[in-house]
Each structure stands twice: as structure tokens, then as C-alpha cells.
N, CA, C and O atoms as a Tripos MOL2 file, in Angstrom:
@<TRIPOS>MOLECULE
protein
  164   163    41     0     0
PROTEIN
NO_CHARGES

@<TRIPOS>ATOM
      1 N           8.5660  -10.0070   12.6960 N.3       1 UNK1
      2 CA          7.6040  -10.7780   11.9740 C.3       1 UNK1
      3 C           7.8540  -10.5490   10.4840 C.2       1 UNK1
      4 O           7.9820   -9.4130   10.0270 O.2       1 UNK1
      5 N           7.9240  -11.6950    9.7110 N.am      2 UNK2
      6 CA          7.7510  -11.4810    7.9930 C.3       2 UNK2
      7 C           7.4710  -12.9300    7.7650 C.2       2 UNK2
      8 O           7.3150  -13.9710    8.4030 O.2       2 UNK2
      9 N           7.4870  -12.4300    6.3960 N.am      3 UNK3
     10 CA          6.5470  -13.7440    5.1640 C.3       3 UNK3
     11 C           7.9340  -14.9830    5.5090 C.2       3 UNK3
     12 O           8.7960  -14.8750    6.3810 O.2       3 UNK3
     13 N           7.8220  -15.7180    4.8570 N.am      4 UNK4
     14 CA          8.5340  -16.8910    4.6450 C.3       4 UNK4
     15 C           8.1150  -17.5510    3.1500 C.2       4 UNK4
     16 O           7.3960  -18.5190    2.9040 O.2       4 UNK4
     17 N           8.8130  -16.6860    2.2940 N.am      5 UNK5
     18 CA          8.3470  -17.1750    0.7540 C.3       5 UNK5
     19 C           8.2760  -18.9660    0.8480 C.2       5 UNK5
     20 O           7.3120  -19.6350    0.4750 O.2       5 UNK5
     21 N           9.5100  -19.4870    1.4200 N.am      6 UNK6
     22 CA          9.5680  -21.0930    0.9110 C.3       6 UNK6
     23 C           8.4100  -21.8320    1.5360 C.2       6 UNK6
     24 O           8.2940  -23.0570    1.5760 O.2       6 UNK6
     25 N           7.4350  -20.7990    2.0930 N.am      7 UNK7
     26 CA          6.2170  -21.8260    3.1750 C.3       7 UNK7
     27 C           4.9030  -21.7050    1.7070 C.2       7 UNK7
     28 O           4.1330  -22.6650    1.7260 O.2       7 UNK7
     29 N           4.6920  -20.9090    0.8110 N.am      8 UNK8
     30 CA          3.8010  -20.3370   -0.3410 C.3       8 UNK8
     31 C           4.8940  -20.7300   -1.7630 C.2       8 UNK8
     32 O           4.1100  -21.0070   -2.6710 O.2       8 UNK8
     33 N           5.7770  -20.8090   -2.0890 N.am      9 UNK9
     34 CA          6.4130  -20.5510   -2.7840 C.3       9 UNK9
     35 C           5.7200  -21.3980   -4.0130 C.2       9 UNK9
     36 O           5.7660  -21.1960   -5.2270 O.2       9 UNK9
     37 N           4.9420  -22.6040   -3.1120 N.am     10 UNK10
     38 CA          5.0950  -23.8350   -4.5930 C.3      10 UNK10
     39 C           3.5970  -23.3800   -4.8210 C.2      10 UNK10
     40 O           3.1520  -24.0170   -5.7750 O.2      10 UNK10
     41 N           2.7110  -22.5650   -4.3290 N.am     11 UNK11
     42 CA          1.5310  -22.4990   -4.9900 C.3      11 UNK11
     43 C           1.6260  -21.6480   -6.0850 C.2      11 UNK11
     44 O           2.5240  -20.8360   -6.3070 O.2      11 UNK11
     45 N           0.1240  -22.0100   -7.1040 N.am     12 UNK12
     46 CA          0.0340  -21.4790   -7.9880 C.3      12 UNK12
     47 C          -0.9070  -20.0300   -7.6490 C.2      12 UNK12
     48 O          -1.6720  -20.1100   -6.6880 O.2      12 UNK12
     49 N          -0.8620  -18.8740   -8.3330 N.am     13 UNK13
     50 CA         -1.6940  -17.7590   -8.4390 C.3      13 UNK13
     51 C          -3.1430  -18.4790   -8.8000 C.2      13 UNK13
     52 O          -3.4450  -19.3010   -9.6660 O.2      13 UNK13
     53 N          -4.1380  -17.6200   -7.4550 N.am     14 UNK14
     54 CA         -5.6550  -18.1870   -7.8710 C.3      14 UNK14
     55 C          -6.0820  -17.3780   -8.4250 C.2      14 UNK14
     56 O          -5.5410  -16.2720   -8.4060 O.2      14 UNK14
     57 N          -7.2610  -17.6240   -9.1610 N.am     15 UNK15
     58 CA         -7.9050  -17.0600  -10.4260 C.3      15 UNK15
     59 C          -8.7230  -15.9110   -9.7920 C.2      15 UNK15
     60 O          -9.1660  -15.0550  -10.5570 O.2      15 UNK15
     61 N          -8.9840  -15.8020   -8.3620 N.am     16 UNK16
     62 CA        -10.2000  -15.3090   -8.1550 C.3      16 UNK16
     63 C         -10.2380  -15.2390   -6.8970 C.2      16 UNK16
     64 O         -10.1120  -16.2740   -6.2430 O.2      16 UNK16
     65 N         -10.4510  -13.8010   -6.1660 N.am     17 UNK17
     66 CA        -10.4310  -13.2110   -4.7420 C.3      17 UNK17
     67 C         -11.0050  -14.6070   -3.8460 C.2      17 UNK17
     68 O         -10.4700  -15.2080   -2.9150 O.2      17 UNK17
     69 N         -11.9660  -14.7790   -4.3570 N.am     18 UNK18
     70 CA        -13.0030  -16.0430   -3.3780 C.3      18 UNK18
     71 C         -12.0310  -17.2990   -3.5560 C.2      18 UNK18
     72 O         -11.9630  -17.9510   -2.5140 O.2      18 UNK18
     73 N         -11.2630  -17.8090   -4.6030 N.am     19 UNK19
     74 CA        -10.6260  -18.3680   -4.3220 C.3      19 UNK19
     75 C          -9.2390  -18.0540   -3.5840 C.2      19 UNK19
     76 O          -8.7930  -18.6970   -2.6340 O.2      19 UNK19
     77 N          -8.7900  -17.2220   -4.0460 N.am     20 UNK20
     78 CA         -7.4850  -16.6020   -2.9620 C.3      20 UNK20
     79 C          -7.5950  -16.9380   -1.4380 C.2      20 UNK20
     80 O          -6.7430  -17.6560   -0.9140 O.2      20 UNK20
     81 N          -8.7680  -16.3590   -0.6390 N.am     21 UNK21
     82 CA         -8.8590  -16.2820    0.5970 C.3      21 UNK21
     83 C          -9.2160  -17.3360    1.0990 C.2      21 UNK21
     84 O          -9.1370  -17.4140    2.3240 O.2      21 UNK21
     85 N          -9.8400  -18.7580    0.1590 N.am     22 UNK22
     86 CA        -10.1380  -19.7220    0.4980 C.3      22 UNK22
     87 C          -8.7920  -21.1710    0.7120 C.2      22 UNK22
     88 O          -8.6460  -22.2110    1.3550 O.2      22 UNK22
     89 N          -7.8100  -20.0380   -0.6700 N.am     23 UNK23
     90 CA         -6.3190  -21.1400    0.0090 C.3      23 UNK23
     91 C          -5.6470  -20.5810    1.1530 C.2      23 UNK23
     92 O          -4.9700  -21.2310    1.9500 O.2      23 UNK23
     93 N          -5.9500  -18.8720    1.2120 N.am     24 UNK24
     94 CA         -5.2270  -18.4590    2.3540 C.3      24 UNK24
     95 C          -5.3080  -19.5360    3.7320 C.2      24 UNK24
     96 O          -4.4940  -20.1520    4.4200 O.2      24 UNK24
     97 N          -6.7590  -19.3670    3.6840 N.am     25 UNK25
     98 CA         -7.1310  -19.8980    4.8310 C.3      25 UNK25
     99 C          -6.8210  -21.5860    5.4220 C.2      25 UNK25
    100 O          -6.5790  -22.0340    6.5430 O.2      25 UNK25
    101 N          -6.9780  -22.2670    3.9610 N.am     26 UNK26
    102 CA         -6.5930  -23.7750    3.9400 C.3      26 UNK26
    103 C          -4.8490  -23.6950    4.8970 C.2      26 UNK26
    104 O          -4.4720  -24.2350    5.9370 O.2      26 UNK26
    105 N          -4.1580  -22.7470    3.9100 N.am     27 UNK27
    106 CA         -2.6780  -22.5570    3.8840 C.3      27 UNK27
    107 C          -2.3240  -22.4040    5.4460 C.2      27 UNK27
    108 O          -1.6700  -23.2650    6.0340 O.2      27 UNK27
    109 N          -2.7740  -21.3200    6.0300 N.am     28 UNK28
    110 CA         -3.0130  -21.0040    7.3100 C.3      28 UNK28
    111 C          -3.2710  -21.7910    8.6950 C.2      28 UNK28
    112 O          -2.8060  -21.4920    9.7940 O.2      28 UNK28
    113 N          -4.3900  -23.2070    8.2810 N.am     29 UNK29
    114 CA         -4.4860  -24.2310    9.2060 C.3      29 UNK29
    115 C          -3.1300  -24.8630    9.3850 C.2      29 UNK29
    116 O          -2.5050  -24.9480   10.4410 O.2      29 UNK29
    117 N          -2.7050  -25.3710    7.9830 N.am     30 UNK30
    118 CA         -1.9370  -26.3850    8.0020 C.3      30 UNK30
    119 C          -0.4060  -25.6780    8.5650 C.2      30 UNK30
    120 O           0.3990  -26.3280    9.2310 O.2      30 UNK30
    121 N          -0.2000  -24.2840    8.1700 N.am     31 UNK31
    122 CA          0.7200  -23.7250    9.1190 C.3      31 UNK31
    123 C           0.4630  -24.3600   10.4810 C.2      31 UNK31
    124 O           0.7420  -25.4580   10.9630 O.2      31 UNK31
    125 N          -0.1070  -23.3780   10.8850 N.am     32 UNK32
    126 CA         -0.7740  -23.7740   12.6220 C.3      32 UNK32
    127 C          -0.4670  -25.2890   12.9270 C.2      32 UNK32
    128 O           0.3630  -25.4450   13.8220 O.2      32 UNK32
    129 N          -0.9610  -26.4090   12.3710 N.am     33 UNK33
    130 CA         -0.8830  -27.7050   12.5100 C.3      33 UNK33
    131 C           0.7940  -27.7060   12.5310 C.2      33 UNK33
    132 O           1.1870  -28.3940   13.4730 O.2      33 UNK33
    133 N           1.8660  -27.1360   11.7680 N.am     34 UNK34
    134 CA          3.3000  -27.5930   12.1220 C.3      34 UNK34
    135 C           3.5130  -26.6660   12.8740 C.2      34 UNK34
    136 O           4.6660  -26.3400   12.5950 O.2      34 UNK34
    137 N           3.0600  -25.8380   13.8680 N.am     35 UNK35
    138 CA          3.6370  -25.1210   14.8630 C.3      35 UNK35
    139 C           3.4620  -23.5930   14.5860 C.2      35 UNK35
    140 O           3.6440  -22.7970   15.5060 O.2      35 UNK35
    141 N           3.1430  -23.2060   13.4480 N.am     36 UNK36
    142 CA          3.9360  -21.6890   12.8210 C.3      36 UNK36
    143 C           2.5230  -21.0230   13.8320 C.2      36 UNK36
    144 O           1.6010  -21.6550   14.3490 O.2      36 UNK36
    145 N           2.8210  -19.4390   13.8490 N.am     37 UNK37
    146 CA          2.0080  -18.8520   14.4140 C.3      37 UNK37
    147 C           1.2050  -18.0630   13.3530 C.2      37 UNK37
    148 O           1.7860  -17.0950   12.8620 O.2      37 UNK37
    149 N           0.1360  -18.3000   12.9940 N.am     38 UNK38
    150 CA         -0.1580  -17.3370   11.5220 C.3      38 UNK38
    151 C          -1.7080  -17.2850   11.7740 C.2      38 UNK38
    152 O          -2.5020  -18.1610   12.1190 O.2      38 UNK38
    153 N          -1.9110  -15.5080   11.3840 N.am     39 UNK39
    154 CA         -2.9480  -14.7990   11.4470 C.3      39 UNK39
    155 C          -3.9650  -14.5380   10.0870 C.2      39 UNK39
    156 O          -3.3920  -14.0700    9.1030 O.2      39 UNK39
    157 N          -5.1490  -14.7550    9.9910 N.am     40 UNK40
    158 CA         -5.5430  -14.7160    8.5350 C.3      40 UNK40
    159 C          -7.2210  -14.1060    8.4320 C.2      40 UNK40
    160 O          -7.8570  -14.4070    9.4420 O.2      40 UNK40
    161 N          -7.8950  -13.4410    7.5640 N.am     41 UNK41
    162 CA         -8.9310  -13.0110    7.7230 C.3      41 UNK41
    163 C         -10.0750  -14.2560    7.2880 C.2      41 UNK41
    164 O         -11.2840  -14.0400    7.3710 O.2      41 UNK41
@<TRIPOS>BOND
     1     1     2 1
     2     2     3 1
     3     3     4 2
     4     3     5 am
     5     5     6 1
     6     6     7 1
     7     7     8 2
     8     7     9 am
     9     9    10 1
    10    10    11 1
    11    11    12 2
    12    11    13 am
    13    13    14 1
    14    14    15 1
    15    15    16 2
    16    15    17 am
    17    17    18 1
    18    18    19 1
    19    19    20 2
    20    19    21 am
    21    21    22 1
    22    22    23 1
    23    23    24 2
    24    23    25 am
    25    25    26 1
    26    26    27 1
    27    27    28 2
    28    27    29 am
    29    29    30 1
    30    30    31 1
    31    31    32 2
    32    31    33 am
    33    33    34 1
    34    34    35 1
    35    35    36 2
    36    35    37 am
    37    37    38 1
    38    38    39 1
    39    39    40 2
    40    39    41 am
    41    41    42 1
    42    42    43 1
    43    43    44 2
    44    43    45 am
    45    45    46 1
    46    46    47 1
    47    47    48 2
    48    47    49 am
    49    49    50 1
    50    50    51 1
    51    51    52 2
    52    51    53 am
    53    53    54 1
    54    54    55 1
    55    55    56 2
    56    55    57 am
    57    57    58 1
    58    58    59 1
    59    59    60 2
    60    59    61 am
    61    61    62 1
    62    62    63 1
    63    63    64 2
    64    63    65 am
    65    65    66 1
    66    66    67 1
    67    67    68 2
    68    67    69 am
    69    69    70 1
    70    70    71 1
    71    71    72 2
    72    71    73 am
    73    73    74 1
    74    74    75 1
    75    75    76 2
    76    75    77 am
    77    77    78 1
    78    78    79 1
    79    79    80 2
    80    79    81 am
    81    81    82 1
    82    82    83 1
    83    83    84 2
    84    83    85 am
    85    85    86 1
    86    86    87 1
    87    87    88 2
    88    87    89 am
    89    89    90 1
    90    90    91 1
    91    91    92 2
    92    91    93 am
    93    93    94 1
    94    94    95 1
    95    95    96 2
    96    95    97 am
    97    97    98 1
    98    98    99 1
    99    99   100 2
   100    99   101 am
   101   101   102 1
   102   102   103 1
   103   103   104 2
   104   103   105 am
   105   105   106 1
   106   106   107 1
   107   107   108 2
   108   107   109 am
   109   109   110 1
   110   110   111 1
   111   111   112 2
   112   111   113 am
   113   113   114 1
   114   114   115 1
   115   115   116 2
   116   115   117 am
   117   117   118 1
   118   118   119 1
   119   119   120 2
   120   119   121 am
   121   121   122 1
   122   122   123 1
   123   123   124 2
   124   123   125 am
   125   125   126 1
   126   126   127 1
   127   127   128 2
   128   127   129 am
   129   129   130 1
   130   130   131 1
   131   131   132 2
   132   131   133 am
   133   133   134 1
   134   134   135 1
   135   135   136 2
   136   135   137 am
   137   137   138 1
   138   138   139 1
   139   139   140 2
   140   139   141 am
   141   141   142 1
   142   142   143 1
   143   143   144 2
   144   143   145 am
   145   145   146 1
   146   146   147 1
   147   147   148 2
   148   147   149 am
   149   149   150 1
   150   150   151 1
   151   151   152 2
   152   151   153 am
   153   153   154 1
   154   154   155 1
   155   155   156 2
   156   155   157 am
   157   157   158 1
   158   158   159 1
   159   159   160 2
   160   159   161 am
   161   161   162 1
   162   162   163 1
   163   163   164 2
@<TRIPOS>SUBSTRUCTURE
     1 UNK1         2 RESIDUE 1 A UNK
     2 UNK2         6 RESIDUE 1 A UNK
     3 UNK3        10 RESIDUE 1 A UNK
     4 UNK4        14 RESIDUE 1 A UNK
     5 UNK5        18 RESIDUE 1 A UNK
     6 UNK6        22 RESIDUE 1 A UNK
     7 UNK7        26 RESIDUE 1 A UNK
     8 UNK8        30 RESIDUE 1 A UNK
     9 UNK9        34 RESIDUE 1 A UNK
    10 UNK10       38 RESIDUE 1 A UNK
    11 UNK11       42 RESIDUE 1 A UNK
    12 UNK12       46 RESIDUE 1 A UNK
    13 UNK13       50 RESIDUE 1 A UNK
    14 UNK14       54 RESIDUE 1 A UNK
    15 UNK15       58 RESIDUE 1 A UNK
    16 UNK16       62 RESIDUE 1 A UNK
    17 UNK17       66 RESIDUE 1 A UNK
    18 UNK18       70 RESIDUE 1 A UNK
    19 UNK19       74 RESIDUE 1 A UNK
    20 UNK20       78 RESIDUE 1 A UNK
    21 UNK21       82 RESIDUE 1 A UNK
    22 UNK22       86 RESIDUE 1 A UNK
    23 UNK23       90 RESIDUE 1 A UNK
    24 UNK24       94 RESIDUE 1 A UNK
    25 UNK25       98 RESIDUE 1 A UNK
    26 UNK26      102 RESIDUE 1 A UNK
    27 UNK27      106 RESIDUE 1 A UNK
    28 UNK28      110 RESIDUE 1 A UNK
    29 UNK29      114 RESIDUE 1 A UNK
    30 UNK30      118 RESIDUE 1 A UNK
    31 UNK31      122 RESIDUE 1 A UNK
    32 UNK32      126 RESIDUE 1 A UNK
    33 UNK33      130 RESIDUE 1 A UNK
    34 UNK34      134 RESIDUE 1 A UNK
    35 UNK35      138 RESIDUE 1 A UNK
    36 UNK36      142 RESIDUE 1 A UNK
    37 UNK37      146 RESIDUE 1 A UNK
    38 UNK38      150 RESIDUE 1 A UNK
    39 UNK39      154 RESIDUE 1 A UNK
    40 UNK40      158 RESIDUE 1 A UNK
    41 UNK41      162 RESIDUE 1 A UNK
């Protein structure tokens, strides 16, 4: 198991924990939706 920089690569740094975990999570569906297997809090 590891990261895959080119799947994150084009986002920008969020300003702010609450926002961080809120693209994690966006980021995370749309994995899932093309197949990837990805775990997120």
C-alpha cells in the first residue's frame, strides 16, 4: 500500500484543518467512484 502523488498532485494546500479533511474526504469519494480502494477519517 502507498500514496499515489499524481492522484493529489494538482491540489492546492488548504488553509485550514476543517478545510483539509473536508477535501480529504471529497478527494476520497471520487477515488472510490474510479475504482481506487481508499480509507479516510
Amino acid at each position: 500500500m502507498y500514496l499515489r502523488p499524481s492522484l493529489y498532485n494538482h491540489l492546492e494546500p488548504p488553509p485550514t484543518r476543517s478545510k483539509a479533511l473536508e477535501m480529504e474526504e471529497k478527494l476520497a469519494w471520487e477515488l472510490r467512484r474510479k475504482g481506487y480502494a481508499v480509507w479516510f477519517n
